[in-house]
C-alpha positions as CSV (number, residue, x, y, z in Angstrom):
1,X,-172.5,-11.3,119.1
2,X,-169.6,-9.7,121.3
3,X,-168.4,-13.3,122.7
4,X,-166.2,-13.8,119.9
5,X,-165.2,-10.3,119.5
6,X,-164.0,-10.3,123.2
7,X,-162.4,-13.8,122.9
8,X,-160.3,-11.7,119.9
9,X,-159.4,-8.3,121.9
10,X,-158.5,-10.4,125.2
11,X,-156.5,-13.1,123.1
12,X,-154.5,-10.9,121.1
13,X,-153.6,-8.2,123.9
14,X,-152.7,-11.4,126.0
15,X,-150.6,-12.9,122.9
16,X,-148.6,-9.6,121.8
17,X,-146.3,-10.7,124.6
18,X,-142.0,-10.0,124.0
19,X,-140.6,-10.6,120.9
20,X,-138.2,-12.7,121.6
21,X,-141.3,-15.4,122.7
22,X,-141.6,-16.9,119.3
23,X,-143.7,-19.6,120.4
24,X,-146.3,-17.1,121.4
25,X,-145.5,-15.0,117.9
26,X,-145.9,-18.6,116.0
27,X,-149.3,-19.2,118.2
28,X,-150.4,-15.5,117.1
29,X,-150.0,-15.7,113.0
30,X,-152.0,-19.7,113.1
31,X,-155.0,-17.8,115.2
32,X,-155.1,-14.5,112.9
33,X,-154.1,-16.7,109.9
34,X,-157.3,-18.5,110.3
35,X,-159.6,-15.6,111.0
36,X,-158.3,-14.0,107.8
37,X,-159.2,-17.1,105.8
38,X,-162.8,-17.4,107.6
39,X,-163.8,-13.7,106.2
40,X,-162.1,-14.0,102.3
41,X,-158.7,-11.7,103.4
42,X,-156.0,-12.3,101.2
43,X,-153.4,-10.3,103.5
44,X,-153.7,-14.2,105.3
45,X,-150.7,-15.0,102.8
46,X,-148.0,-12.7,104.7
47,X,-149.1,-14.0,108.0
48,X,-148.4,-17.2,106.0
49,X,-144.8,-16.6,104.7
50,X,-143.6,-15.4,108.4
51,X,-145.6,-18.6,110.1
52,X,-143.3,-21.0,107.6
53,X,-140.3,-18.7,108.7
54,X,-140.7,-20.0,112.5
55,X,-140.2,-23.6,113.9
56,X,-143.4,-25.8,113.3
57,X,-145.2,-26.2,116.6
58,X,-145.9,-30.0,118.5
59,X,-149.7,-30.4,118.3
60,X,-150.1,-30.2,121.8
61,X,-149.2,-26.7,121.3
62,X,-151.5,-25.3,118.7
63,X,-153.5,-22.8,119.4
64,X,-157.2,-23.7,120.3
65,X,-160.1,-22.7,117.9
66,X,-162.1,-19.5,118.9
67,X,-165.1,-20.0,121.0
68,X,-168.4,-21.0,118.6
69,X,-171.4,-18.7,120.0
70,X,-175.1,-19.2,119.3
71,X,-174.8,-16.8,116.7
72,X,-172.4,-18.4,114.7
73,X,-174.4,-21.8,115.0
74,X,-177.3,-20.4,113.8
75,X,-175.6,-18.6,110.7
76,X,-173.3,-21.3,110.2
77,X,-175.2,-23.1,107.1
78,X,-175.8,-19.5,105.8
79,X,-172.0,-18.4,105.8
80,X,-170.5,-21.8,105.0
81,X,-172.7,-21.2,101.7
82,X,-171.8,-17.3,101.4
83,X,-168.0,-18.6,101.6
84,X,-168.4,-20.5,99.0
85,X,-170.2,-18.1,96.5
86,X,-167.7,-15.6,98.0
87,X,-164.2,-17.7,96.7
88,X,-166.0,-18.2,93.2
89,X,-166.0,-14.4,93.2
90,X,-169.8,-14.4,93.0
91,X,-169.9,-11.4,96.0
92,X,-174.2,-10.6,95.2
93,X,-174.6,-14.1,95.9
94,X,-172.8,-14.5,98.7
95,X,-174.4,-11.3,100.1
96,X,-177.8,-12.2,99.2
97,X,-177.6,-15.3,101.7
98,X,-176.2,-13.4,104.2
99,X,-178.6,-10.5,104.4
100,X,-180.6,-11.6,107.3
101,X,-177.5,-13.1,109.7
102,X,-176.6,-11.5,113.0
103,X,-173.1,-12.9,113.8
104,X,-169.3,-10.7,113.8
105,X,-168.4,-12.8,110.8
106,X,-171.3,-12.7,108.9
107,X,-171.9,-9.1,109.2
108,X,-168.1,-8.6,108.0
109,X,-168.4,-11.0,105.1
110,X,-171.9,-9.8,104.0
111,X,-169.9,-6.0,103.9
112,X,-167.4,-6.8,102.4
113,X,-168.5,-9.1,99.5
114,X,-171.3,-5.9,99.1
115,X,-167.9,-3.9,98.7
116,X,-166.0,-6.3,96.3
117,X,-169.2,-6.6,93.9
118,X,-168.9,-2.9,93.7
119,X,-164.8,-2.5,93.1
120,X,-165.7,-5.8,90.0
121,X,-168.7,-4.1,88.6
122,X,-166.3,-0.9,88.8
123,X,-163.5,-2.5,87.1
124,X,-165.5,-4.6,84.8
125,X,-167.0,-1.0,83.8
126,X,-163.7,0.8,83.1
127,X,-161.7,-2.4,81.2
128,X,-163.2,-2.1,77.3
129,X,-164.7,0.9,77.7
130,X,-162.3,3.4,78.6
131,X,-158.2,3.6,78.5
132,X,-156.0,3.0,81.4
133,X,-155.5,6.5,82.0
134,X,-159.2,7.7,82.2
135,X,-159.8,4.9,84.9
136,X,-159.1,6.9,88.0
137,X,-162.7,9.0,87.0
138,X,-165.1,5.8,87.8
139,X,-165.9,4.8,90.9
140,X,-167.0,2.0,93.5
141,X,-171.2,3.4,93.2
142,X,-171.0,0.8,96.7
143,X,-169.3,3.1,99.1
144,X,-171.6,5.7,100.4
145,X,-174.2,3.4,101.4
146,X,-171.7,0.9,103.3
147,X,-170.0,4.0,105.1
148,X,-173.7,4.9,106.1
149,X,-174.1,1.7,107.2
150,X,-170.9,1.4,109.0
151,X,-171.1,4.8,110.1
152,X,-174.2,3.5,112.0
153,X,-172.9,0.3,113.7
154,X,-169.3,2.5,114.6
155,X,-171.4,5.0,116.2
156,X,-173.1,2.0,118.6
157,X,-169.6,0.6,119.3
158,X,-171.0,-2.6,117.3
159,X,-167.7,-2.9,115.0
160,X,-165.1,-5.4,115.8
161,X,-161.6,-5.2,114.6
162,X,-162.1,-6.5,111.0
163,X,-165.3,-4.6,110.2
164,X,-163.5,-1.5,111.2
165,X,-160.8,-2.4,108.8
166,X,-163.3,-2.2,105.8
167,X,-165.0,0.7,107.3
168,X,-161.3,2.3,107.3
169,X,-160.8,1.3,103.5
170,X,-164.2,2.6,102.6
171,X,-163.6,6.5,104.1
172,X,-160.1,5.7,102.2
173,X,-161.6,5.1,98.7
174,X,-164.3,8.1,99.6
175,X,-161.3,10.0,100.0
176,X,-161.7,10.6,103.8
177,X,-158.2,10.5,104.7
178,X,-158.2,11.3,108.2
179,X,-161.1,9.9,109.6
180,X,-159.8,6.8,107.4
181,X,-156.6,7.3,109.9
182,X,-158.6,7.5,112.8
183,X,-160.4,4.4,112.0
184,X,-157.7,2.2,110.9
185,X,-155.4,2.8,113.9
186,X,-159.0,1.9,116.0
187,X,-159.0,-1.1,113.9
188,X,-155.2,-2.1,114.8
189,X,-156.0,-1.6,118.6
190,X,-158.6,-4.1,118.4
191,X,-157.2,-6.5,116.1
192,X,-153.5,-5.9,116.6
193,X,-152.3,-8.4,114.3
194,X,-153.9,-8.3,111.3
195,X,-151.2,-7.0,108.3
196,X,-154.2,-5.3,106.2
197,X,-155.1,-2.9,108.7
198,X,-150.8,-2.0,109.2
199,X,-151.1,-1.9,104.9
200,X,-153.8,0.4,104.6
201,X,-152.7,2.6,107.0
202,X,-149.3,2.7,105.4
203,X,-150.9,4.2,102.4
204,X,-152.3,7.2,104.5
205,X,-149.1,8.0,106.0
206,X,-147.3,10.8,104.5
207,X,-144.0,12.0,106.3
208,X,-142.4,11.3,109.9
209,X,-144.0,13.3,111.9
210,X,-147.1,11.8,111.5
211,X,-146.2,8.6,111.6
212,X,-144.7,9.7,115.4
213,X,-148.0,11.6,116.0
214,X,-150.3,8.1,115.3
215,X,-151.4,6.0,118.9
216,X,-150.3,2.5,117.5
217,X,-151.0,-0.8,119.4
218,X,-147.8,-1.9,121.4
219,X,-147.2,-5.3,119.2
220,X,-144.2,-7.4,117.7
221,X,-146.3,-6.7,114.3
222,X,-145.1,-3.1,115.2
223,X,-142.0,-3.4,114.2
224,X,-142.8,-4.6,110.6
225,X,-145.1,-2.0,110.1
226,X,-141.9,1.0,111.3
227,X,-139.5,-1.2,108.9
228,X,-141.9,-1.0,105.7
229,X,-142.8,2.8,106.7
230,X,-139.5,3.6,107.0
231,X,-138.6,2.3,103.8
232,X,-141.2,4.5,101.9
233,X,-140.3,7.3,103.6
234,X,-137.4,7.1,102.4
235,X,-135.4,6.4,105.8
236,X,-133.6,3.8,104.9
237,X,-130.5,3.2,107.2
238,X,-133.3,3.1,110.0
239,X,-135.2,0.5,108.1
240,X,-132.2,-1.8,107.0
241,X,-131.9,-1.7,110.9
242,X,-135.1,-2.7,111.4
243,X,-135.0,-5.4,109.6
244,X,-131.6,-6.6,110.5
245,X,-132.7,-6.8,114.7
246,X,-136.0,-8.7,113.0
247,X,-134.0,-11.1,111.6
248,X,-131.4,-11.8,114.9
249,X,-135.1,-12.0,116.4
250,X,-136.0,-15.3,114.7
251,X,-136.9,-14.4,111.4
252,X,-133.8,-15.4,109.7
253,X,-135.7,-18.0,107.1
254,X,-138.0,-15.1,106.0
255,X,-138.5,-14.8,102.3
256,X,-141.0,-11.5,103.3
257,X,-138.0,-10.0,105.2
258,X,-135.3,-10.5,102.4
259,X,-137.6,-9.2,99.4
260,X,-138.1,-6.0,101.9
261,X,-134.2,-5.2,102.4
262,X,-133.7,-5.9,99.0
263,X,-136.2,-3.4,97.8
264,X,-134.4,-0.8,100.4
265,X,-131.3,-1.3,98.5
266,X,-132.8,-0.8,95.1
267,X,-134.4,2.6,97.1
268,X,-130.5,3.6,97.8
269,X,-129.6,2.6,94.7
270,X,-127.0,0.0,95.6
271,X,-127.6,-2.1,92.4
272,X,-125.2,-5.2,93.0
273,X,-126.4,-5.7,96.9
274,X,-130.5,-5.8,95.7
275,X,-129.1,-7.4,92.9
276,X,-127.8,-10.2,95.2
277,X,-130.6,-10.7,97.0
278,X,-133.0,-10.7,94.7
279,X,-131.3,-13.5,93.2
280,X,-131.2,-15.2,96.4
281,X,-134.6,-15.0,97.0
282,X,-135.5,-16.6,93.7
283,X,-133.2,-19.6,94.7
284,X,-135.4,-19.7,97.9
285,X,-139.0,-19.2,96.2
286,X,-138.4,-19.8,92.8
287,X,-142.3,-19.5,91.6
288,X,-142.3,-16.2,93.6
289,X,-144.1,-12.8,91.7
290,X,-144.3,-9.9,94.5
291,X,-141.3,-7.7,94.3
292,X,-140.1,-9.3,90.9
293,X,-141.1,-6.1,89.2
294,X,-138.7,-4.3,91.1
295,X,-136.1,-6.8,90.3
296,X,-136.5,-6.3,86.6
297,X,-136.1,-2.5,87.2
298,X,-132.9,-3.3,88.6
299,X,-131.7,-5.4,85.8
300,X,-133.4,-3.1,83.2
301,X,-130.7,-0.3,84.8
302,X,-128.0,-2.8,84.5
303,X,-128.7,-3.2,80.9
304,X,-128.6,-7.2,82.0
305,X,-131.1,-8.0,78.6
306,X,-130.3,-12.4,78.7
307,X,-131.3,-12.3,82.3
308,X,-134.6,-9.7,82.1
309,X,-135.3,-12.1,78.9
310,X,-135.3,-14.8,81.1
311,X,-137.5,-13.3,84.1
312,X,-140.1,-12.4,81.9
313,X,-140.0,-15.7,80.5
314,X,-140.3,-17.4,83.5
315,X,-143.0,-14.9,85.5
316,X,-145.2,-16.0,81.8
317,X,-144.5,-19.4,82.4
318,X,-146.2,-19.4,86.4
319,X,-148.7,-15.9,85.7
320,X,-149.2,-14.4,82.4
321,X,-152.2,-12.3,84.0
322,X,-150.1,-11.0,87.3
323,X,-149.5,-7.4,87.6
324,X,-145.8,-7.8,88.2
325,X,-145.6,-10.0,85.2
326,X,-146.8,-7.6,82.6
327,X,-144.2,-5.0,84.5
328,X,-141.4,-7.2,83.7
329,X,-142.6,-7.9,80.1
330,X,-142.8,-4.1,79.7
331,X,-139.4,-3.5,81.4
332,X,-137.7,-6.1,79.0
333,X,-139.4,-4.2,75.6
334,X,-138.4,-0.7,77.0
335,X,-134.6,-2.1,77.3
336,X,-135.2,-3.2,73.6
337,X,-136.1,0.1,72.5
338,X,-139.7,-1.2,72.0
339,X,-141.4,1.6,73.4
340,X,-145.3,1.4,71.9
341,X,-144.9,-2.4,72.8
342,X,-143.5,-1.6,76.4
343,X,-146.5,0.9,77.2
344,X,-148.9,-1.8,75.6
345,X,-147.9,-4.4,78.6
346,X,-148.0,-1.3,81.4
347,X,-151.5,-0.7,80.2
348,X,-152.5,-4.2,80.5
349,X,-150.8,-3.8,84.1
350,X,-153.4,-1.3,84.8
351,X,-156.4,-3.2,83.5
352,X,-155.5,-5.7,86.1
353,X,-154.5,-3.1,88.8
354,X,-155.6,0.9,88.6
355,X,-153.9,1.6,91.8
356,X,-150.5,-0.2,90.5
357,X,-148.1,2.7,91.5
358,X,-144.9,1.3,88.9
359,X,-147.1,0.6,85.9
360,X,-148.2,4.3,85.8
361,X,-144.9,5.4,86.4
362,X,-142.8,3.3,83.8
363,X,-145.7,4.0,81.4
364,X,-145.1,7.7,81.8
365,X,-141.7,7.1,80.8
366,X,-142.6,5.0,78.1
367,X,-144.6,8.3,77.0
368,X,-141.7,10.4,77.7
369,X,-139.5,8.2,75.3
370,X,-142.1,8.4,72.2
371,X,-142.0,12.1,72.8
372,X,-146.3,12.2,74.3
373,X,-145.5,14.4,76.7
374,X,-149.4,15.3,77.4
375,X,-150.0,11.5,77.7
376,X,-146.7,11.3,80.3
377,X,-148.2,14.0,81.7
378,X,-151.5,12.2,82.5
379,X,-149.7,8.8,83.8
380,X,-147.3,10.4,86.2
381,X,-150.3,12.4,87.7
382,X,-152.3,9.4,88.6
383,X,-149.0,8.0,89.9
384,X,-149.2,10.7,92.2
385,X,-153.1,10.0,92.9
386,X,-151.9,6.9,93.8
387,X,-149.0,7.1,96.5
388,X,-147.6,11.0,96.5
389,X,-144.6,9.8,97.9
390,X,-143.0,8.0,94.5
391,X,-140.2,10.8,93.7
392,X,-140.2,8.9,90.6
393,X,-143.4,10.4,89.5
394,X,-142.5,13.9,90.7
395,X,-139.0,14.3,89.0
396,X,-141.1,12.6,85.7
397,X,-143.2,15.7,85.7
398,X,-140.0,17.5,86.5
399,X,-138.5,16.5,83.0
400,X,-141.7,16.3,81.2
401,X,-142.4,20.0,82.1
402,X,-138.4,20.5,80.7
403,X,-139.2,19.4,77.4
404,X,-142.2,21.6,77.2
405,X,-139.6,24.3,78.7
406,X,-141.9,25.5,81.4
407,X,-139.0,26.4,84.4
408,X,-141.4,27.3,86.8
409,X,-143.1,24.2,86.5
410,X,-140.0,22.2,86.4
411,X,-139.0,23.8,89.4
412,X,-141.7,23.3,91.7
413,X,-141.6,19.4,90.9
414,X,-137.9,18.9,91.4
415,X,-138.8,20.8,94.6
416,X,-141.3,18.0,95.6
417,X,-139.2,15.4,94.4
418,X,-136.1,16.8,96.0
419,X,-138.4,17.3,99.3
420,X,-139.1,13.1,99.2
421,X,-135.1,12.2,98.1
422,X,-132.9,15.3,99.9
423,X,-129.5,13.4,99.2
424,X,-130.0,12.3,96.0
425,X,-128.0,14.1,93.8
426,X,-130.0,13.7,90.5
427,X,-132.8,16.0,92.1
428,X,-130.2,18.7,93.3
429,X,-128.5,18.3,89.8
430,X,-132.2,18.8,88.0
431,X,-133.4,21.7,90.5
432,X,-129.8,23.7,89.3
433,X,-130.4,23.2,86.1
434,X,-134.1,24.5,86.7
435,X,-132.3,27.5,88.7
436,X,-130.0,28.4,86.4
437,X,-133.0,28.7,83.4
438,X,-134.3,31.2,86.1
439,X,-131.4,33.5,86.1
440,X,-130.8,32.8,89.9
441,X,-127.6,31.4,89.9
442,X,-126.7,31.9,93.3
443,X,-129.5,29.1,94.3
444,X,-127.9,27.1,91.1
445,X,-124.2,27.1,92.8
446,X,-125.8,26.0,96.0
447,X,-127.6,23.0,94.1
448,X,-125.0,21.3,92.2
449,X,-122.4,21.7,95.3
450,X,-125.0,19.9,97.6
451,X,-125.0,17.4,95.0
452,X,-121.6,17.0,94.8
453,X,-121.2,16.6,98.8
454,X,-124.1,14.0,99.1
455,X,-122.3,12.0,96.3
456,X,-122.7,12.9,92.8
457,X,-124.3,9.7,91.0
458,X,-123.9,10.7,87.8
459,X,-120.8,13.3,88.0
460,X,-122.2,16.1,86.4
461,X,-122.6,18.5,89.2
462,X,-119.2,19.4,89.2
463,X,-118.8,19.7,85.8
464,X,-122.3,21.7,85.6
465,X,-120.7,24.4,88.3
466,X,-117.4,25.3,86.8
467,X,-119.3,26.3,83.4
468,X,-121.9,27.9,85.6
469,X,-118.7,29.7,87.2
470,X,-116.9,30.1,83.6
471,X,-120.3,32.0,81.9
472,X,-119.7,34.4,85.4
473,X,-116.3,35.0,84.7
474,X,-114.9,33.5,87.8
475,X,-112.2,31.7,86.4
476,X,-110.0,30.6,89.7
477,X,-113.6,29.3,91.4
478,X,-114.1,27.6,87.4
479,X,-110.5,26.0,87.5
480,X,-111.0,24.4,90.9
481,X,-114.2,23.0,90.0
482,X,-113.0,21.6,87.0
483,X,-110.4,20.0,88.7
484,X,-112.1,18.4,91.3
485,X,-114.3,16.8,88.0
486,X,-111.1,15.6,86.7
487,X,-110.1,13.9,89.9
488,X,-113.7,12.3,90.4
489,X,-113.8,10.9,86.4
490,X,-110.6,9.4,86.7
491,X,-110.9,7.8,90.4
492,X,-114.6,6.4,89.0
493,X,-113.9,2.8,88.1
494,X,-116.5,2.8,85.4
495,X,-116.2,4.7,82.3
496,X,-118.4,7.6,81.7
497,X,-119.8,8.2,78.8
498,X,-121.1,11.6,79.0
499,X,-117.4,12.5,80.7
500,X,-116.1,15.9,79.2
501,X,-112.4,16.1,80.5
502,X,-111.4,17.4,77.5
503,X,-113.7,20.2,78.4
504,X,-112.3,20.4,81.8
505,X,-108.5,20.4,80.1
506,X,-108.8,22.8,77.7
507,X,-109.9,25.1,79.9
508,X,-107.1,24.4,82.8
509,X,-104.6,24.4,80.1
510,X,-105.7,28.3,79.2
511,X,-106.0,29.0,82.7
512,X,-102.3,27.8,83.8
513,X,-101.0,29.9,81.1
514,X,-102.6,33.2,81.4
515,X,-101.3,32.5,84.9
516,X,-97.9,31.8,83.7
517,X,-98.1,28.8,85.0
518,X,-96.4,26.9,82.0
519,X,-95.3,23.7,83.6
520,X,-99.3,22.7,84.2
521,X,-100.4,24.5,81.0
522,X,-98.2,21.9,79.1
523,X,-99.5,18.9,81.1
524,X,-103.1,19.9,80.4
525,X,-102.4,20.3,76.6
526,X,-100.5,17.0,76.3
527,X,-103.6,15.4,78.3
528,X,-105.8,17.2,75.1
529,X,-103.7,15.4,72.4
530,X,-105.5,12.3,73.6
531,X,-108.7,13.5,72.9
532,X,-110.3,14.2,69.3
533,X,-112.3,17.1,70.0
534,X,-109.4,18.7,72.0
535,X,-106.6,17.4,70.2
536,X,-106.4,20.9,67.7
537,X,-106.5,23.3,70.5
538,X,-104.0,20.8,72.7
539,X,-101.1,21.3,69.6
540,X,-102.0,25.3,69.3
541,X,-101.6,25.5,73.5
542,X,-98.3,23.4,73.5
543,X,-96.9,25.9,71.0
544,X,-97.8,29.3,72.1
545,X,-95.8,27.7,75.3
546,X,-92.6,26.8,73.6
547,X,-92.8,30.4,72.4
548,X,-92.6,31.6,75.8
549,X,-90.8,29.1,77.3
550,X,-87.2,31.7,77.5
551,X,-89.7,34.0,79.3
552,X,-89.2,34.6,82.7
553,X,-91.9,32.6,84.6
554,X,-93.2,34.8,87.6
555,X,-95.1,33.0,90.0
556,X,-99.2,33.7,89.9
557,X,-101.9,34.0,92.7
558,X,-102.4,30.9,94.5
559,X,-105.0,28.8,93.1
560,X,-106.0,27.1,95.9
561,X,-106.6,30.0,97.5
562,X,-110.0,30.2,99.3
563,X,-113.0,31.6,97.4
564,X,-114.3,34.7,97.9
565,X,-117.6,36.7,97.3
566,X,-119.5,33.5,95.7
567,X,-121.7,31.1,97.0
568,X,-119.8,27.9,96.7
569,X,-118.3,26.0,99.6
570,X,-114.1,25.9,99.8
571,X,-112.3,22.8,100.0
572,X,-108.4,22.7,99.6
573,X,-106.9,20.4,98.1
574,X,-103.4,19.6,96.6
575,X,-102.1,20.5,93.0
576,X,-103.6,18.6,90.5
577,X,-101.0,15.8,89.1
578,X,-102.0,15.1,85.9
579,X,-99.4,12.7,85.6
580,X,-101.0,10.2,87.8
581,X,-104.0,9.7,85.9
582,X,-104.5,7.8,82.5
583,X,-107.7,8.7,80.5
């Protein structure tokens, strides 16, 4: 029983040579490639897509089959039978006929279709009975008798590196997270190159500092596993990095490796590059479903309705029933204002998937938009259940807890999201806003000028601290604020919508001339005429200063002084020239 399991460990340490040997790396992913297949695992297909990336192999140098022991003989009528049961999806079956065979991969395919039956039978439980949201409460009855079971064979060393796997996605559904750990990165040491084990680990790891503090197998498969990790964590320069020196490696046809950095972009926000990639990838693979989800997001943010309309269209045409496909669906009603419809398709998203981390966000935000904030509630908590890294889901409850006005609430979930995105400026905005609710302004200053250093997406934070500085009656640390707005506003090349210049220029036009200042005071009424809701108090401004224009004008306290005695950071900067800038 150990023949084959030594022929794996010896193989695979010998193969996980340099990475720059892509012959051996080609070798490696047809060898695990075919063991996948053997025992029913589906993670085969990424092994797949980086195998097609690499130069085919002459046949003298394919890798040779592993060895066939007695064992396997003997069980070899039994499993070719079990395999077959197995791909109908008939796992009892296939388990009954394996019940009395000895061999590594019988033992691993008689667990595992024994584990299936019970994740069908748990599904197949939950579908008509019960709603999407009330799924996470029924569970796989399977799991405490195979983690006995394992727990048995683990304990006698008897496990090789794909029944610990399963033993490591059992503690995981029994919500044993870091003997789970433990067993997975066992799993990886023995079987360094199979992708499930790097994916379920993945799921377990929940900042940096674990991920440094885990004993992983020294392996080109490695490097994936840091770029994806990266990526959720939220370390994105390093994993654009990764990914980059992966390519230059020999990876450059990879459609795996351009889906990844394009889903980094989208995680920085950088619309137009994931955007471009995205698009290149469907030129490469155009029948292609992972990751298309996250490309309608994109589009759906873009407002791009012809070309989400056409996605969806397409993603029917290959895979009505695909998980993605009922995300894009939903994306494309949401952008239509079709809210009930949109949540309808994320449900059916969930029938197909429970542990599909997008469909119960974008549902919750579906149930945020048709104002069921208890039912928002629900979605973005099993979001959280699912991965607690998806900021998305934190910052949901952050607003949905808003609505309800809770502050307290609202505050500790911005904190969390913040905590997962530190420089993005829409969680510092939403924490300020939480702050000022409070009464503690001081942390409110602190917020919105954080924002504004780490670039403000939206431009509000600015705008936000000079009328938290106006209500306080700091009107020099108000007027510098609201000029900096003006000067971000107009150097923006897209129009804002939610924009308030006027705002900002009816209050440096009073400010100028209680200051006497009556050359800028004019500028910054003029600059009101343009606008309707300022126009009034633009005319009123310009002539209280022709009344005082034969005044003597005596100079007034520098304005771009530094600020004293408040909490927010100085910057100087030259006079405002209104002049230059055209609303």
């Amino acid at each position: 029983a150990f023949v084959v399991l030594a022929w794996q460990n010896t193989k695979m340490a010998a193969l996980c040579a340099e990475f720059g040997d892509l012959v051996q790396i080609k070798k490696q992913l047809i060898s695990v490639i075919s063991l996948c297949k053997d025992r029913g695992l589906l993670h085969s297909a990424k092994a797949s897509e980086l195998a097609f990336a690499l130069d085919p192999l002459p046949k003298d140098e394919l890798p040779s089959p592993p060895p066939f022991t007695e064992e396997d003989a003997q069980d070899l009528d039994a499993v070719t039978l079990a395999k077959s049961y197995f791909d109908l999806k008939e796992y009892d079956r296939a388990a009954y006929f394996l019940r009395a065979c000895c061999s590594q991969k019988a033992y691993f395919l008689y667990m595992y279709s024994r584990y299936l039956s019970g994740e069908k039978k748990k599904d197949d439980e939950t579908v008509d009975s019960l709603g999407p949201l009330e799924k996470g409460q029924v569970r796989n009855e399977a799991l405490r008798e195979l983690r006995v079971e394992l727990s048995k064979k683990h304990s006698a060393g008897e496990l090789d590196g794909f029944a610990l796997y399963l033993y490591g996605v059992v503690l995981r559904k029994l919500d044993l997270l870091k003997e789970a750990v433990d067993v997975l990165v066992e799993a990886l040491h023995a079987l360094p190159l199979h992708w499930g084990a790097w994916l379920e680990l993945s799921n377990l790891v929940t900042n940096i500092d674990m991920l440094k503090s885990l004993s992983l197998p020294d392996c080109w498969v490695k490097d994936f596993f840091m770029a994806q990790m990266y990526t959720e964590l939220q370390m994105i320069k390093e994993a654009l990095q990764k990914y980059h020196s992966l390519i230059q490696g020999g990876f450059s046809k990879s459609t795996y490796i351009i889906s990844q950095i394009a889903v980094a972009y989208h995680n920085i926000r950088d619309i137009d590059q994931a955007l471009a990639l995205f698009n290149e990838l469907r030129e490469q693979d155009p029948c292609r479903i992972d990751n298309m989800d996250t490309f309608s997001n994109l589009l759906y943010v873009k407002g791009m309705k012809p070309e989400l309309s056409y996605l969806a269209h397409n993603l029917v045409e290959i895979d009505k029933y695909r998980v993605e496909t009922c995300c894009v669906i939903g994306n494309y009603y949401s952008l239509r204002s079709q809210h009930e419809k949109a949540a309808l398709y994320f449900q059916r998203a969930l029938k197909l998937n429970p542990r599909c981390l997008g469909a119960w966000t974008l549902m919750g935000h579906e149930y945020m938009e048709m104002k069921n904030t208890s039912a928002a509630i629900q979605a973005y908590r099993h979001a959280i259940e699912v991965n607690k890294r998806d900021y998305r889901a934190w910052y949901g409850l952050g607003q949905t807890y808003e609505i309800l006005k809770m502050p307290f609430y609202c505050l500790y979930y911005y904190r969390k999201a913040h905590q997962l995105r530190p420089n993005d400026s829409r969680m510092l905005v939403a924490l300020g806003e939480s702050y000022e609710k409070l009464s503690q302004q001081g942390e409110a200053k602190k917020c919105y000028w954080r924002a504004y250093s780490v670039g403000d997406v939206e431009k509000m934070a600015l705008l936000k601290l000079a009328k938290l500085h106006e209500q306080l009656n700091e009107s020099d640390d108000a007027a510098r604020c609201y000029m900096f707005y003006i000067q971000d506003i107009f150097s923006c090349a897209e129009q804002l919508e939610h924009a308030e210049v006027s705002t900002a220029l009816r209050y440096l036009g009073q400010y100028y001339f209680k200051n006497k200042l009556y050359d800028e005071a004019s500028l910054c009424a003029q600059r009101c005429c343009d606008y309707n809701d300022a126009r009034e108090e633009g005319k009123a401004l310009l002539r209280q200063i022709s009344q005082v224009r034969d005044q003597t004008e005596t100079p007034s306290a520098d304005l771009f002084a530094p600020l004293s005695n408040n909490n927010t950071p100085v910057r100087r900067v030259s006079p405002l020239n209104l002049i230059s800038f055209t609303p």
